[in-house]
N, CA, C and O atoms as CSV, one atom per row, in Angstrom:
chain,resi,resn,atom,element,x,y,z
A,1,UNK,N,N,117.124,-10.314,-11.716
A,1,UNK,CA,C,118.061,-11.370,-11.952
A,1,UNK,C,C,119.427,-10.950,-11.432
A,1,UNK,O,O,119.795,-9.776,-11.465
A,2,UNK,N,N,120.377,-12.225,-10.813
A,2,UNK,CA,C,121.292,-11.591,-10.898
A,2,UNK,C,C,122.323,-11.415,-11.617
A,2,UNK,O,O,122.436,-12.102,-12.632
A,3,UNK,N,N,123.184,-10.600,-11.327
A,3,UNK,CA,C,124.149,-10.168,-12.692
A,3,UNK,C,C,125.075,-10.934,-13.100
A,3,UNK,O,O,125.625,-10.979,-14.201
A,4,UNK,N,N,125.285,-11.741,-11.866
A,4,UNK,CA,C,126.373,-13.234,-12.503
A,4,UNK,C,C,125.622,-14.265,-12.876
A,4,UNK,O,O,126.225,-15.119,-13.526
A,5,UNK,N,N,123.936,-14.547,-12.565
A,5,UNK,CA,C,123.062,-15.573,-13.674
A,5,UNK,C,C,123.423,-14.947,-15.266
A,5,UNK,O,O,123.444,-13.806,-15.727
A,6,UNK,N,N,123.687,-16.293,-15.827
A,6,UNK,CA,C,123.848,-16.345,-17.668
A,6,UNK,C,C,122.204,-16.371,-17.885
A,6,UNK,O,O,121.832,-17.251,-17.109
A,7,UNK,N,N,121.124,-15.875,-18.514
A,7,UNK,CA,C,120.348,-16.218,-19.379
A,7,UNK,C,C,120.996,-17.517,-20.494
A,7,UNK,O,O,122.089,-17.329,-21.028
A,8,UNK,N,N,120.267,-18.709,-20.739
A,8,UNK,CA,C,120.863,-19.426,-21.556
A,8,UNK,C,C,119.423,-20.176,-22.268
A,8,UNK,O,O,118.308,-20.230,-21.750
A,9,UNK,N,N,119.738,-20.580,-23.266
A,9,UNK,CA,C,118.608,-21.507,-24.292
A,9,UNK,C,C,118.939,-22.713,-24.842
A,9,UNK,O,O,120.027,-22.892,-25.388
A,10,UNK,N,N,117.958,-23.698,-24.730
A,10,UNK,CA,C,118.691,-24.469,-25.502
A,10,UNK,C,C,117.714,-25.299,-26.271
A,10,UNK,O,O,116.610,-25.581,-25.806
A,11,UNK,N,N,118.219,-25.784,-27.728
A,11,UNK,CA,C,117.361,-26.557,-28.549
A,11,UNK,C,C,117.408,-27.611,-29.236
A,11,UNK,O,O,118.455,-28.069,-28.778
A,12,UNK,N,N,117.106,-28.278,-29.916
A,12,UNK,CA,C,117.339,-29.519,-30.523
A,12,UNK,C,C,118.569,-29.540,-31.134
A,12,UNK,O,O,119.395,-28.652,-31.346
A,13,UNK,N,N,118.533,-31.012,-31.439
A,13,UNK,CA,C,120.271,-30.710,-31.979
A,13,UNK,C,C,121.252,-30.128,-31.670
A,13,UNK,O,O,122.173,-29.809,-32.423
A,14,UNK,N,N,121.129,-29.861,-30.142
A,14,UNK,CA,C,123.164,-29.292,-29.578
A,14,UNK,C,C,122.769,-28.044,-29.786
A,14,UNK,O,O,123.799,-27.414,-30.028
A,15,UNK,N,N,121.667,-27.188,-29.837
A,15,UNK,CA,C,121.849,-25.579,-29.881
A,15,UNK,C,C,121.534,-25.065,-28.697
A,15,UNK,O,O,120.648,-25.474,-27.946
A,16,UNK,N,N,122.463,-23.908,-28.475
A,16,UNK,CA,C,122.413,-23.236,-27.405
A,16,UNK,C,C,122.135,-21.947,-27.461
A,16,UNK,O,O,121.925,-21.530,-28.600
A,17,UNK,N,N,122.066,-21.183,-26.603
A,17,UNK,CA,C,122.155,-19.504,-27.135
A,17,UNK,C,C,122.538,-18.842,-25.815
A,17,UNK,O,O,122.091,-19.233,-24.737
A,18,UNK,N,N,123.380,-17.830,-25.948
A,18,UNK,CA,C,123.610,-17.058,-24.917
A,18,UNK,C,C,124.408,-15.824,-25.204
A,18,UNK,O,O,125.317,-15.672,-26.020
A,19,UNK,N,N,123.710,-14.707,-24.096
A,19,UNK,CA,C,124.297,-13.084,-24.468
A,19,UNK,C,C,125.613,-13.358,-24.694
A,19,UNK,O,O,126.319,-14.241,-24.209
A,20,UNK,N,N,125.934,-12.269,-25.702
A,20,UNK,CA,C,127.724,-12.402,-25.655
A,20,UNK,C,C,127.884,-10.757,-26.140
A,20,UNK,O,O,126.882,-10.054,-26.266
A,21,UNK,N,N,129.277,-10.231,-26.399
A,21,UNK,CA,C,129.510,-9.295,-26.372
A,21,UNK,C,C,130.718,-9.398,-27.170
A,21,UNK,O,O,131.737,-10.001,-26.834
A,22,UNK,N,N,130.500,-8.665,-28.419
A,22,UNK,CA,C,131.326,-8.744,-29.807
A,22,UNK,C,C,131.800,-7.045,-30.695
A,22,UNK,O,O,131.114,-6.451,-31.527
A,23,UNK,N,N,132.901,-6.714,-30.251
A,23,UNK,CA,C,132.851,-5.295,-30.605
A,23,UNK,C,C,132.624,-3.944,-30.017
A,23,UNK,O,O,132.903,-2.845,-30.497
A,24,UNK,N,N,132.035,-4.263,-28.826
A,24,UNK,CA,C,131.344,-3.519,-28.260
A,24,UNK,C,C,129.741,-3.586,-27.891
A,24,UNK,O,O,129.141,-2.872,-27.088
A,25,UNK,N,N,129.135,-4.825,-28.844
A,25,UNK,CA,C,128.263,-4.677,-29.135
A,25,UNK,C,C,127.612,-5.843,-28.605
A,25,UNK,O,O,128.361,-6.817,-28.532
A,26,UNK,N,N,126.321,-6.041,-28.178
A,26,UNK,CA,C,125.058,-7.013,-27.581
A,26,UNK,C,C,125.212,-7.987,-28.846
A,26,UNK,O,O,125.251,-7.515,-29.982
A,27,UNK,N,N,125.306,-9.471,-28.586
A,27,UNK,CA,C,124.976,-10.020,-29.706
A,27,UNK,C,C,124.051,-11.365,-29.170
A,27,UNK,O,O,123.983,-11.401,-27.942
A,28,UNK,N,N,123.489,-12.229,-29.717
A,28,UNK,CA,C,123.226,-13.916,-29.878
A,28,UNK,C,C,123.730,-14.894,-29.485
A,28,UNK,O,O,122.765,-15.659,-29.458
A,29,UNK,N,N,124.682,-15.521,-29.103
A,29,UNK,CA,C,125.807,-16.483,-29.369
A,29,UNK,C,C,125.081,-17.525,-29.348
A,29,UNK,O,O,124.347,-17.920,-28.441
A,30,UNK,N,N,125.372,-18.166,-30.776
A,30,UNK,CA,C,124.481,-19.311,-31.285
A,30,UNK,C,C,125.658,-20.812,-31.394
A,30,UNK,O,O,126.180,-21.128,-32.463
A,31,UNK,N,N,125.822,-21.329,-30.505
A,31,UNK,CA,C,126.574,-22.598,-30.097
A,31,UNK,C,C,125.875,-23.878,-30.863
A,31,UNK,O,O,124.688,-24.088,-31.110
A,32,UNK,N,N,126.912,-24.562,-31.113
A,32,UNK,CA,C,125.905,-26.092,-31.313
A,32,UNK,C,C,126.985,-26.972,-31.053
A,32,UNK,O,O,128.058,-26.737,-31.608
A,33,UNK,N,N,126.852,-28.155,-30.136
A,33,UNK,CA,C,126.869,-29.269,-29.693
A,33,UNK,C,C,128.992,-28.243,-29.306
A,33,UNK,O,O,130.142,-28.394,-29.717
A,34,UNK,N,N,128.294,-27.383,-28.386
A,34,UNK,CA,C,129.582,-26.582,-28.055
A,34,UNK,C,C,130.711,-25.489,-28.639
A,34,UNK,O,O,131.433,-24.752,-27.968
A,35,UNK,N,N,130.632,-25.628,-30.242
A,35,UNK,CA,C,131.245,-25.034,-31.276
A,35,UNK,C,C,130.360,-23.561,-31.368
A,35,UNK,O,O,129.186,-23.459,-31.011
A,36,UNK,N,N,131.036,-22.659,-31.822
A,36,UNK,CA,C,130.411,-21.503,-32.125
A,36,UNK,C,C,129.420,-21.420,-33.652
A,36,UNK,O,O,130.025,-21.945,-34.587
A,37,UNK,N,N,128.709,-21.132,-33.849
A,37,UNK,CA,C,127.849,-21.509,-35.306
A,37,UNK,C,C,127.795,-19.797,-35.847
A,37,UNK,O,O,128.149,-19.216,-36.872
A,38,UNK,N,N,127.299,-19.480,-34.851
A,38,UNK,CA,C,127.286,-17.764,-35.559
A,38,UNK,C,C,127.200,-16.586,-34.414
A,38,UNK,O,O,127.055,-17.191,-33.351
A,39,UNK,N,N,127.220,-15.507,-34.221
A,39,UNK,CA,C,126.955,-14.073,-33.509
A,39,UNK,C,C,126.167,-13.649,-34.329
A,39,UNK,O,O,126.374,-13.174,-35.446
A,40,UNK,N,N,125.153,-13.834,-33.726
A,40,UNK,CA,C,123.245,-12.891,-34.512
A,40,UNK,C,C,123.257,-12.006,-33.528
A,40,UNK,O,O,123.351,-12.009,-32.300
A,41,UNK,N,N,123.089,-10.948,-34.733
A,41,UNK,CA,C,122.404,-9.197,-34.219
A,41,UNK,C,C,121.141,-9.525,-33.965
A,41,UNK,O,O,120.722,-8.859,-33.019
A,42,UNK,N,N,120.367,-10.249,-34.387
A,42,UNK,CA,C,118.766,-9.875,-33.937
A,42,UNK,C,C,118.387,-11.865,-33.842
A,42,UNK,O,O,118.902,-12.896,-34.274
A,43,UNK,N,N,117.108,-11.446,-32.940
A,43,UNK,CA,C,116.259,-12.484,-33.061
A,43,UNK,C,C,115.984,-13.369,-34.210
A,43,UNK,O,O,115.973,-14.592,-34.069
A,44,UNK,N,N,115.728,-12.704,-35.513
A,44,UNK,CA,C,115.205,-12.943,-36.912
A,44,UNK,C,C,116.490,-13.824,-36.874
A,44,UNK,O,O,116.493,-15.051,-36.767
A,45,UNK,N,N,117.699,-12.931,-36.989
A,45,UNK,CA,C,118.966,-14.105,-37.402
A,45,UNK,C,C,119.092,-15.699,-36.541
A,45,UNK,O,O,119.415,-16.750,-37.094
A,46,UNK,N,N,118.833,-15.580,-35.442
A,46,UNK,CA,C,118.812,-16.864,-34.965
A,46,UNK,C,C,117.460,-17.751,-35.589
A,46,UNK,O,O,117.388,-18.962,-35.797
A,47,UNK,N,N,116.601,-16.866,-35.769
A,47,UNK,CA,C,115.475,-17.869,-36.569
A,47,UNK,C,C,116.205,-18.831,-37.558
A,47,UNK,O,O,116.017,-20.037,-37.716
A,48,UNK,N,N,117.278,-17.812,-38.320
A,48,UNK,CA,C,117.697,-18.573,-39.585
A,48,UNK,C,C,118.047,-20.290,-39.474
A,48,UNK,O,O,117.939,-21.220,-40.273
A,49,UNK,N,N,118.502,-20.179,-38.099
A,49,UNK,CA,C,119.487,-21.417,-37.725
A,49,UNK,C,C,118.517,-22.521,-36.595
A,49,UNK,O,O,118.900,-23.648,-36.279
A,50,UNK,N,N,117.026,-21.784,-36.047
A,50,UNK,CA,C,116.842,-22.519,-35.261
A,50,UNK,C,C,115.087,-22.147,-35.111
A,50,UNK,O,O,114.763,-20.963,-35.204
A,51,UNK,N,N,113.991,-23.219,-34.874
A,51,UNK,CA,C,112.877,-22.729,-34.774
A,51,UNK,C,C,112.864,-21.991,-33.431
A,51,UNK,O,O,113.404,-22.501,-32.450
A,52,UNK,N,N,112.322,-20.924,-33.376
A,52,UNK,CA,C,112.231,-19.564,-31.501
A,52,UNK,C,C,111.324,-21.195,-31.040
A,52,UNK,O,O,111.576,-21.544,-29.887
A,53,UNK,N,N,110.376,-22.119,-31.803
A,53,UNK,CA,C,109.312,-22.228,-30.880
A,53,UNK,C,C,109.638,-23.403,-29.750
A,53,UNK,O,O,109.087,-23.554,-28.660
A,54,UNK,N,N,111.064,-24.454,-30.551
A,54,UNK,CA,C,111.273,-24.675,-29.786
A,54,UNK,C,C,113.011,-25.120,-28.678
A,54,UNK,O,O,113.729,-26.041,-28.287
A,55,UNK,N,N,112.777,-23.350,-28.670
A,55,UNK,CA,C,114.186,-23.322,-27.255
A,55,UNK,C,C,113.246,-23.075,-25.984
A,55,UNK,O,O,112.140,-22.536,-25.955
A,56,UNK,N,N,113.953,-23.588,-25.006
A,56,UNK,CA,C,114.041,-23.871,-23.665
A,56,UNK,C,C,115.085,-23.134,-22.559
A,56,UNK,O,O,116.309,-23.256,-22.600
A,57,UNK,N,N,114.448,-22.464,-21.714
A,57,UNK,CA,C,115.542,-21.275,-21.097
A,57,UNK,C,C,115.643,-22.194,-20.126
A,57,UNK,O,O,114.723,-22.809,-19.588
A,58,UNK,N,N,117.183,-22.288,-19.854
A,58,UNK,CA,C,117.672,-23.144,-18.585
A,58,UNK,C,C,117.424,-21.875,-17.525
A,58,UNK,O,O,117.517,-20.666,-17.735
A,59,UNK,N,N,117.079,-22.593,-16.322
A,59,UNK,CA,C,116.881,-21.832,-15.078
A,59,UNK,C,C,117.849,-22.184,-14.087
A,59,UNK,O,O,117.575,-23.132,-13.351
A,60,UNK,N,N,119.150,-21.464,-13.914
A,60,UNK,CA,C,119.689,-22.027,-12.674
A,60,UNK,C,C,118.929,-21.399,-11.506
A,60,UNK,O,O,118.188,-20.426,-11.645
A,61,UNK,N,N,119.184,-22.079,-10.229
A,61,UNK,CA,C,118.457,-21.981,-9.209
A,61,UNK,C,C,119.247,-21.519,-8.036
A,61,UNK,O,O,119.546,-22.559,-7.449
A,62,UNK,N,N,119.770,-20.455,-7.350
A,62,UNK,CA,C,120.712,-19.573,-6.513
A,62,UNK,C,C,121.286,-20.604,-5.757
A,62,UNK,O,O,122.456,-20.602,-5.373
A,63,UNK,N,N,120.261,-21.696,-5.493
A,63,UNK,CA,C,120.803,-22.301,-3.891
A,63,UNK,C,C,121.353,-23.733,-4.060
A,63,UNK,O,O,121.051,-24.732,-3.408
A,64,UNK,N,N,122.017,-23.640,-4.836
A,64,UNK,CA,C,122.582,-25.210,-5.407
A,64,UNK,C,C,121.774,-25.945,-6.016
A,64,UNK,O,O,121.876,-27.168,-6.117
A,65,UNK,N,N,120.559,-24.981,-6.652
A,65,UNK,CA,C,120.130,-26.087,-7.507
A,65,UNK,C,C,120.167,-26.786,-8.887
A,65,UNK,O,O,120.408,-26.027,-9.825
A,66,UNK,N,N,119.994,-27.952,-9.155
A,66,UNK,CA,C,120.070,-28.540,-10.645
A,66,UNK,C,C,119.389,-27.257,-11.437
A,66,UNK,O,O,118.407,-26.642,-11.022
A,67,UNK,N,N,120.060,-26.994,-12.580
A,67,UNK,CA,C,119.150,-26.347,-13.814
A,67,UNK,C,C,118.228,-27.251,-14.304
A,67,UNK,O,O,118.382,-28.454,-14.517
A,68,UNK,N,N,116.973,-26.352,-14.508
A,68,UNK,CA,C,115.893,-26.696,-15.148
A,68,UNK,C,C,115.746,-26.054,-16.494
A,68,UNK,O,O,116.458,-25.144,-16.920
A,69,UNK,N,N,114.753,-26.621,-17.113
A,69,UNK,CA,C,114.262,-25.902,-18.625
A,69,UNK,C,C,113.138,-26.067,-18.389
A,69,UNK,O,O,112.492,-27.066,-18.074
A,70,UNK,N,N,112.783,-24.608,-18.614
A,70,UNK,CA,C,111.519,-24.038,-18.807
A,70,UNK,C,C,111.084,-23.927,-20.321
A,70,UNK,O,O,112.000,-23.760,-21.127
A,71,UNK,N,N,109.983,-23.991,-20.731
A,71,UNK,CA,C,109.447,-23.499,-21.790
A,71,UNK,C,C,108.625,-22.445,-21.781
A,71,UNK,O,O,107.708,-22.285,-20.976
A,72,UNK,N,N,109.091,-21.307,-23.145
A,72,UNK,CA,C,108.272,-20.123,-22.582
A,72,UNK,C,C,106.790,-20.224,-22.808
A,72,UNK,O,O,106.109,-19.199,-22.820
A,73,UNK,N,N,106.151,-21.653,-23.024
A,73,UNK,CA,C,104.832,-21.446,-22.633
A,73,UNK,C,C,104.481,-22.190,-21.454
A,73,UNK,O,O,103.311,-22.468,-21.188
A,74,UNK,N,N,105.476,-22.525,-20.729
A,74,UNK,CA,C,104.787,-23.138,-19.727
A,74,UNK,C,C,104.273,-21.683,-18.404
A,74,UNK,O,O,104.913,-20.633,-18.357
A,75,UNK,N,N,103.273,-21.917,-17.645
A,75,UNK,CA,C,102.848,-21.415,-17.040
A,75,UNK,C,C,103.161,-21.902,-15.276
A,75,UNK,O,O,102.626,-21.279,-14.359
């Protein structure tokens, strides 16, 4: 990947998720409908706020393309 692609998620109701960096430290950044909601240390903590089963990883595409959402079961 490259290093200026964001990994990003997104889920019902205005939730988003994306790496952030708080302290020094790797965190969650758990957005909704743009507002900050929380910085989760782990996976489990974003459970609190959102089902894992269903976020959707936006895919930007290098060459000008529209983002897509993938689902991580799609094949």
């Amino acid at each position: 990947m490259c290093p200026l692609m964001e990994t990003r998620w997104v889920g019902p109701d205005g939730y988003e998720i994306t790496g952030a960096v708080l302290g020094g430290r790797q965190v969650l950044r758990l957005r909704r409908h743009g507002e900050i909601v929380a910085d989760c240390r782990s996976v489990d903590e974003v459970r609190c706020f959102v089902d894992l089963a269903d976020l959707c990883e936006v895919v930007t595409l290098p060459v000008g393309g529209r983002p897509r959402l993938r689902h991580p079961m799609a094949r």
